[in-house]
C-alpha positions, 0 to 999 in steps of 0.5 A: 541620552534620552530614551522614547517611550511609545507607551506609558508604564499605566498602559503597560500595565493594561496591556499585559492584563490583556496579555494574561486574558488572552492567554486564558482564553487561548487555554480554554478554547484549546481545551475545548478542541482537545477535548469536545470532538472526543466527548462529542463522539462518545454522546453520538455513539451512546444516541445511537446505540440507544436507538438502533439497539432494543433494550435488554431484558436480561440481568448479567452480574458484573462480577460473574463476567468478570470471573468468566467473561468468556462463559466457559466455566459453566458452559453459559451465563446466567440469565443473558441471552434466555429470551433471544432464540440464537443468542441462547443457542450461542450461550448454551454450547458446551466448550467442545463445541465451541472450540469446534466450530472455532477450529472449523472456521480456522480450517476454512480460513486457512484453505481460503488463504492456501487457495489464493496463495497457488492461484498467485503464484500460478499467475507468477508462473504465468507471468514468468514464462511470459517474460521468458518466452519475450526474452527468448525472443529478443535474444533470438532477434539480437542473435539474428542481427548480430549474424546479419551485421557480420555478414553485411561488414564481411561483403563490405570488406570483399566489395572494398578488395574487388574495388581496389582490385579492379581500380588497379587493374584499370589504372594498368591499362591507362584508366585516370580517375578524375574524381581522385585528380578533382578532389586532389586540387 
């Protein structure tokens, strides 16, 4: 039996060399798409914090803020913050008063938050009675109903009791109903 090939085994070759730069190139963009939109956003943010901040004027050495990056040993920072009014006023409060003002704002937080937890829950208050008062309503209405549509099946019962009375009471005194003697037939 005879086997056909459509490609030669030369072109064969030539086609997995395609294969390879293909893959090659297929790696190097997929490289770029992982790791542009990354870089490209740390050079915009390193643009615009150049344009949009003014430059510094203080000298903070790396390793005192890394012993205290909070500040609270000495109370401040060296040299940052001397030519800014209120960021030297930030710097130069004691840790009493920091922890003042921290338990302060925790204060009004909290408040802030207890206020619309009871304005909620009296919107819930108000939307349970509410519904309450609508249940009422419709429990009233069914009641009313219910007490109507007993009333109205009790006259029936009677009226259907009187009928059959009088029809009897007629057919006495020689009364034929030629309706009955019509539907018979």
């Amino acid at each position: 039996m005879r086997v056909w090939r459509v490609h030669p085994q030369e072109q064969k070759l030539c086609s997995q060399g395609v294969l390879r730069w293909v893959l090659v190139w297929m790696s190097v963009c997929f490289l770029l798409i992982t790791v542009g939109p990354p870089a490209r956003s740390r050079l915009k943010k390193s643009a615009s914090t150049q344009i949009s901040c003014p430059p510094c004027d203080c000298y903070c050495p790396s390793a005192e803020y890394l012993l205290d990056p909070l500040g609270l040993v000495n109370g401040s920072i060296s040299d940052c913050g001397k030519h800014d009014p209120v960021l030297n006023e930030e710097m130069n409060k004691d840790l009493l008063t920091m922890l003042s003002e921290e338990l302060n704002l925790q204060k009004i937080v909290a408040n802030e938050t207890l206020e619309h937890t009871k304005r909620l829950i009296m919107d819930a208050r108000k939307t349970f009675s509410h519904y309450q008062r609508e249940a009422e309503k419709c429990n009233i209405g069914v009641e009313t109903c219910e007490e109507a549509r007993e009333r109205a099946e009790a006259e029936l019962i009677e009226e259907r009791r009187l009928t059959v009375l009088w029809e009897n009471r007629a057919r006495e005194y020689g009364w034929n109903d030629g309706r009955r003697t019509q539907l018979r037939t």
